[in-house]
Jmol script that loads the backbone (N, CA, C; Angstrom):
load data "model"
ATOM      1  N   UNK A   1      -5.226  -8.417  14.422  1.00  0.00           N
ATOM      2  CA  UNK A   1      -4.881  -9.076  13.177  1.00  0.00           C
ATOM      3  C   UNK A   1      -5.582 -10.434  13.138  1.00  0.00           C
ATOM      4  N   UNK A   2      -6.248 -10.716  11.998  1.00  0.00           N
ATOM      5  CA  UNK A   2      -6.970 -11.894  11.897  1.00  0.00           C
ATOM      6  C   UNK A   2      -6.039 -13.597  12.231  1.00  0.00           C
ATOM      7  N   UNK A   3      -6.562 -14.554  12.701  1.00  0.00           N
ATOM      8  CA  UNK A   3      -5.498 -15.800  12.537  1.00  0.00           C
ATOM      9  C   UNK A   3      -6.542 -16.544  12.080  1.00  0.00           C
ATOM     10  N   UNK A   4      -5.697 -17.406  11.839  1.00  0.00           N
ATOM     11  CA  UNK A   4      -5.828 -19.271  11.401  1.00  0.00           C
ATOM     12  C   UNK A   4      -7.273 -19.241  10.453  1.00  0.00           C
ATOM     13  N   UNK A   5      -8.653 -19.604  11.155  1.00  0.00           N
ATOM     14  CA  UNK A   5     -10.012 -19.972  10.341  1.00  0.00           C
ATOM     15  C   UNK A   5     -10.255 -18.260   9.934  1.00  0.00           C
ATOM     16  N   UNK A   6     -10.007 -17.311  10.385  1.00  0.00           N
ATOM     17  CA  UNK A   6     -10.558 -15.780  10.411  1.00  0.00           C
ATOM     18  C   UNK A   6     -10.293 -15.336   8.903  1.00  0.00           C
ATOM     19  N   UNK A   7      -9.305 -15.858   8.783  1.00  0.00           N
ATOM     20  CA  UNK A   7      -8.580 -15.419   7.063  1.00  0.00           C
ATOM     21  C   UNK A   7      -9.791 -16.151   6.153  1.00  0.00           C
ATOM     22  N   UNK A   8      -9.531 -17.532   6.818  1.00  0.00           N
ATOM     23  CA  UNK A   8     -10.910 -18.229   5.301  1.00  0.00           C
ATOM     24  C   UNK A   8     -12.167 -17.732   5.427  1.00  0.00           C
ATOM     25  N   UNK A   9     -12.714 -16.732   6.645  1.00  0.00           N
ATOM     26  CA  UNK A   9     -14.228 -16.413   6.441  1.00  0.00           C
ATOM     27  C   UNK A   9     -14.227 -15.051   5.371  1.00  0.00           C
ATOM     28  N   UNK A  10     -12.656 -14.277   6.022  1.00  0.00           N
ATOM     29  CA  UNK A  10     -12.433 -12.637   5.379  1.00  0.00           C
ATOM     30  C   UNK A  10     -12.271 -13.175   3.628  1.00  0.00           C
ATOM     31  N   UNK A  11     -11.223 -14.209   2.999  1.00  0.00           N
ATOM     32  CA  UNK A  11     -11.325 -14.444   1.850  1.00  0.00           C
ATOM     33  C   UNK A  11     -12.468 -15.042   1.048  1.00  0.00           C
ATOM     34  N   UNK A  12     -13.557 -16.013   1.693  1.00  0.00           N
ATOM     35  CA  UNK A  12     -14.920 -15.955   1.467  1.00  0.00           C
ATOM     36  C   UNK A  12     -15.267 -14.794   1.325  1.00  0.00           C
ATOM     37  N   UNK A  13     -15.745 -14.288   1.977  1.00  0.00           N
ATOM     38  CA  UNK A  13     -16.188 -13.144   2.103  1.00  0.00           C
ATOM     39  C   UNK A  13     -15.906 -12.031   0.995  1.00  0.00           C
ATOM     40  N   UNK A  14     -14.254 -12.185   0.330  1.00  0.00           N
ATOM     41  CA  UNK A  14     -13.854 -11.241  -0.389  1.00  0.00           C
ATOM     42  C   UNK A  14     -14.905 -11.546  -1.688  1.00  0.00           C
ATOM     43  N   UNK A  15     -14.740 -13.300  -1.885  1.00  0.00           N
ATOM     44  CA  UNK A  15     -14.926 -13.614  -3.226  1.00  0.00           C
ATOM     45  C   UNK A  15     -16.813 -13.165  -3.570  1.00  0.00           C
ATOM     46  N   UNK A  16     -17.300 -13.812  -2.350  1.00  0.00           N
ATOM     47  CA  UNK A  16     -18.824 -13.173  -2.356  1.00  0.00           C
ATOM     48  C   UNK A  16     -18.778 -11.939  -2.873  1.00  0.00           C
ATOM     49  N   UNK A  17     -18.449 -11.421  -2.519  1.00  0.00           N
ATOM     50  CA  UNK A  17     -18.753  -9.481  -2.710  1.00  0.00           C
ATOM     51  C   UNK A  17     -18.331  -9.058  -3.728  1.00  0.00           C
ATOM     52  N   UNK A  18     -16.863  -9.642  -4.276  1.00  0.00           N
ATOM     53  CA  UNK A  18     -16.220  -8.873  -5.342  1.00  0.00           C
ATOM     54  C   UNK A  18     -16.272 -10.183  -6.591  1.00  0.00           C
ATOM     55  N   UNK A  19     -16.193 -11.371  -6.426  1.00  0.00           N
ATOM     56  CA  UNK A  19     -16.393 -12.340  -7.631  1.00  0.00           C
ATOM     57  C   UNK A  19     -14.581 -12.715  -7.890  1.00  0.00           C
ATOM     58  N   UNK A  20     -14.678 -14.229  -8.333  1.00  0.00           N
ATOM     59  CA  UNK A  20     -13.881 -14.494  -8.633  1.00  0.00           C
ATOM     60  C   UNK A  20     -12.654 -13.768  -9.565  1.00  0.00           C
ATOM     61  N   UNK A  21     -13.407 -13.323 -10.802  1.00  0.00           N
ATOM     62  CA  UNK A  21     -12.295 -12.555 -11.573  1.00  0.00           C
ATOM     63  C   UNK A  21     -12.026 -11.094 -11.286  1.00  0.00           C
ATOM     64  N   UNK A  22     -12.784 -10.433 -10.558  1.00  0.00           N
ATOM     65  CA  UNK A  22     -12.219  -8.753  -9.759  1.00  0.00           C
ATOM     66  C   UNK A  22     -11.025  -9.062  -9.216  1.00  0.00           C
ATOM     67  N   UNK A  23     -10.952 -10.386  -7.965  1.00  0.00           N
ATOM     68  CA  UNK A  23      -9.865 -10.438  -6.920  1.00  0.00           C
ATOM     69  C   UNK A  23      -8.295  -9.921  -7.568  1.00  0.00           C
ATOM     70  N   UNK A  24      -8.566 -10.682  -9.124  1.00  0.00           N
ATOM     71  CA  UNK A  24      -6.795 -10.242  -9.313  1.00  0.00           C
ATOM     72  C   UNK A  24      -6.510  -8.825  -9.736  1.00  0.00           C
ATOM     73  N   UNK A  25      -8.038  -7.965 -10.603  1.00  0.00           N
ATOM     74  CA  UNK A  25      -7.660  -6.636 -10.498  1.00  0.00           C
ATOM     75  C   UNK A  25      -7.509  -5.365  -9.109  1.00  0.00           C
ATOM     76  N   UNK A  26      -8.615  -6.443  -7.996  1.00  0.00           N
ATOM     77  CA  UNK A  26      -8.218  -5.609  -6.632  1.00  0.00           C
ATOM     78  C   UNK A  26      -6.651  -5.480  -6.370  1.00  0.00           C
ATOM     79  N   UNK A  27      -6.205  -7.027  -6.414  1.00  0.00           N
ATOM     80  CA  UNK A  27      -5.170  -7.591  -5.940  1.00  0.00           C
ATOM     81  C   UNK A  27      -4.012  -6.040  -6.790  1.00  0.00           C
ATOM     82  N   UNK A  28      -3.700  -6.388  -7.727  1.00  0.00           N
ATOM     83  CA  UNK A  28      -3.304  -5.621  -8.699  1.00  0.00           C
ATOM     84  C   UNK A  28      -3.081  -3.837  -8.340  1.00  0.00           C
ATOM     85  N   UNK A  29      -4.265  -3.631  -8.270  1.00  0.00           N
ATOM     86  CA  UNK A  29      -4.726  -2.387  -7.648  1.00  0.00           C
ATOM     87  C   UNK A  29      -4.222  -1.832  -6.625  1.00  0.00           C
ATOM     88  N   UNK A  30      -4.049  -2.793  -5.671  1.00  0.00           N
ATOM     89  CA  UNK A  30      -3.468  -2.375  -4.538  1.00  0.00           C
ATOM     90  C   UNK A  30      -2.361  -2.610  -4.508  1.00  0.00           C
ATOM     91  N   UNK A  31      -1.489  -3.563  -5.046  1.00  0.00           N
ATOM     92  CA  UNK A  31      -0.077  -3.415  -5.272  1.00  0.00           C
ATOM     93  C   UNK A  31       0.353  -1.976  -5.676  1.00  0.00           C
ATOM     94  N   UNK A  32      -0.413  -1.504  -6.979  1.00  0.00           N
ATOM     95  CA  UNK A  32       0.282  -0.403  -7.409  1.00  0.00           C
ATOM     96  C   UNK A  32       0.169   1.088  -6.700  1.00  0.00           C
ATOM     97  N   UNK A  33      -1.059   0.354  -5.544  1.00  0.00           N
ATOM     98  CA  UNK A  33      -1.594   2.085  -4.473  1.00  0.00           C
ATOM     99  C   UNK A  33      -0.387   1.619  -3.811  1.00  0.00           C
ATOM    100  N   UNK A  34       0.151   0.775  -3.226  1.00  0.00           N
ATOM    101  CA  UNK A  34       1.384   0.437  -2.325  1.00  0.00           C
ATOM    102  C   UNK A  34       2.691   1.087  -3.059  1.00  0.00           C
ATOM    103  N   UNK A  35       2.794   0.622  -4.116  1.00  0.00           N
ATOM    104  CA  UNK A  35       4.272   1.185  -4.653  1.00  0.00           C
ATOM    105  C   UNK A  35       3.788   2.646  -5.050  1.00  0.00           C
ATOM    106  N   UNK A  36       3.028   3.562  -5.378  1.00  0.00           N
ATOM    107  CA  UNK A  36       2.963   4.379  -5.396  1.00  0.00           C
ATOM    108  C   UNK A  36       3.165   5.572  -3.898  1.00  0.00           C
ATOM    109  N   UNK A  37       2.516   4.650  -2.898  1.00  0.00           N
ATOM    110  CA  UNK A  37       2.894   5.250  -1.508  1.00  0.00           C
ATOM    111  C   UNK A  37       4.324   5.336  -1.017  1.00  0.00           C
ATOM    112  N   UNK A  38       4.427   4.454  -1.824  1.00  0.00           N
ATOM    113  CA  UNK A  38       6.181   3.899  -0.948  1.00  0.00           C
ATOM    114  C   UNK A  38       6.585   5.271  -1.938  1.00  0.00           C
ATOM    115  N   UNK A  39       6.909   5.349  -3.280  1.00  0.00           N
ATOM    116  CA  UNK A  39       7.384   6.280  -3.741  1.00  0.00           C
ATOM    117  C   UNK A  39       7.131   7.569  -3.327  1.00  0.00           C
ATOM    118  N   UNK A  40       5.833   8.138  -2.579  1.00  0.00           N
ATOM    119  CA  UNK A  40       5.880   9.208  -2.304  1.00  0.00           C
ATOM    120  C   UNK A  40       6.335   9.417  -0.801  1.00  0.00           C
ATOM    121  N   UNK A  41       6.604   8.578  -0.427  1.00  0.00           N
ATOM    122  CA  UNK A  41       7.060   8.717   1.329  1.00  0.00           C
ATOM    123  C   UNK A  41       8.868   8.586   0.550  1.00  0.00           C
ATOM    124  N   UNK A  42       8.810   8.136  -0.015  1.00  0.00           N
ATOM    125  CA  UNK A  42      10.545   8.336  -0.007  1.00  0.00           C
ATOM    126  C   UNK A  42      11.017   9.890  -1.152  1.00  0.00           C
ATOM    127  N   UNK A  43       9.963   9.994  -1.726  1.00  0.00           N
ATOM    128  CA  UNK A  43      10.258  11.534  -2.503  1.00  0.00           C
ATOM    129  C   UNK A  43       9.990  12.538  -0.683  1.00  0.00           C
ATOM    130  N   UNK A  44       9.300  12.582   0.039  1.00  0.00           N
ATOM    131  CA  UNK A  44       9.370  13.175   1.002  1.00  0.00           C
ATOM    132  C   UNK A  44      10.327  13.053   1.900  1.00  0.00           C
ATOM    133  N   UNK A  45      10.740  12.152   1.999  1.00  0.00           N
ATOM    134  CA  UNK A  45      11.965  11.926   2.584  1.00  0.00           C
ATOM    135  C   UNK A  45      13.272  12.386   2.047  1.00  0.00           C
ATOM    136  N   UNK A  46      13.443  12.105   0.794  1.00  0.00           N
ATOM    137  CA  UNK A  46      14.743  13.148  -0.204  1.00  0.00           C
ATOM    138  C   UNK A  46      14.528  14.515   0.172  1.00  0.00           C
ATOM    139  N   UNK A  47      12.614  15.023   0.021  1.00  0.00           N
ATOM    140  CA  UNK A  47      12.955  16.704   0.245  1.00  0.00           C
ATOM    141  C   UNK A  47      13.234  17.326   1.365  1.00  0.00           C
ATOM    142  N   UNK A  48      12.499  16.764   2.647  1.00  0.00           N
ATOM    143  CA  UNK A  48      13.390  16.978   4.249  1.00  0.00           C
ATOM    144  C   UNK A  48      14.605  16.994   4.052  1.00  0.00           C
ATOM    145  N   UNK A  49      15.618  15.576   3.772  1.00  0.00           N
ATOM    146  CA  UNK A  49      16.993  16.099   3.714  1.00  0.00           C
ATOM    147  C   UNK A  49      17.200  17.215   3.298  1.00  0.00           C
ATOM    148  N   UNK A  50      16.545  17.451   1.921  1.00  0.00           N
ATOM    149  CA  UNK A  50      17.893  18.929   1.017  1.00  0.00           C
ATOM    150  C   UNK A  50      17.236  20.058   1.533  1.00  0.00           C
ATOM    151  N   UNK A  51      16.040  20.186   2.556  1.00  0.00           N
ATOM    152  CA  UNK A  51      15.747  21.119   3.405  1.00  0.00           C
ATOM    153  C   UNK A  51      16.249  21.591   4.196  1.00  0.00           C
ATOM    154  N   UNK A  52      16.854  20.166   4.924  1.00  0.00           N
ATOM    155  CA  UNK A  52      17.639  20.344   6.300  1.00  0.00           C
ATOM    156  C   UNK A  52      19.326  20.604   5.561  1.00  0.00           C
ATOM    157  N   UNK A  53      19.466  19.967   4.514  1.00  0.00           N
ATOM    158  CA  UNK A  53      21.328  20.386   3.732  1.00  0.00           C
ATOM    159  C   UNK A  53      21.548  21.928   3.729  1.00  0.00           C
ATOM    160  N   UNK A  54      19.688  22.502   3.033  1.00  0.00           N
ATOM    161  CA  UNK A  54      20.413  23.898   2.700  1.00  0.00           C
ATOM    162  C   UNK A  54      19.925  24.502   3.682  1.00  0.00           C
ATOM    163  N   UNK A  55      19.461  24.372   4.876  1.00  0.00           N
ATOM    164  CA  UNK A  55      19.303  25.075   6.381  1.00  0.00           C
ATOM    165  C   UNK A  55      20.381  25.814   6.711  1.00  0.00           C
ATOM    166  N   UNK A  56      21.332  24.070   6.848  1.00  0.00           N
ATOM    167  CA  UNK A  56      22.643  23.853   6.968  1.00  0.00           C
ATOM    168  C   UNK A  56      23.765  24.448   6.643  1.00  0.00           C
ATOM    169  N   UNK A  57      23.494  24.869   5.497  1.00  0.00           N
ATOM    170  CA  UNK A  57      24.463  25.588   4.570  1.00  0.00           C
ATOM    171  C   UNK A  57      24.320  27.393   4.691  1.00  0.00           C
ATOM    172  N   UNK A  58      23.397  27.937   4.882  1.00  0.00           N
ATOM    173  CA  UNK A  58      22.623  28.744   4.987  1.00  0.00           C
ATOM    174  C   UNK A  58      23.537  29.487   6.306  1.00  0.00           C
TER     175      UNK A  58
END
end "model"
wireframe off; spacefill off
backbone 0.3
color backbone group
């Protein structure tokens, strides 16, 4: 994991490559790939349970 000066060369670095006004649609972007992951790890997680409920029941 990067520390202390490593972050200001990686965020240089971001702005070089991608430009000042991209950063907030990356930024953006990846928030919503995040909440979209989170939602599908927890829809997978609901369907294991009622897998394992009606095993159970079974």
């Amino acid at each position: 994991m990067p520390q202390g000066s490593e972050w200001i060369f990686i965020i240089i670095a971001v702005v070089v490559l991608f430009g000042g006004s991209q950063i907030p649609k990356l930024a953006r972007s990846l928030g919503e790939a995040k909440k979209e992951f989170k939602q599908g790890l927890d829809e997978g997680a609901s369907e294991e349970s009622d897998d394992k409920a009606d095993k159970a029941s079974s």
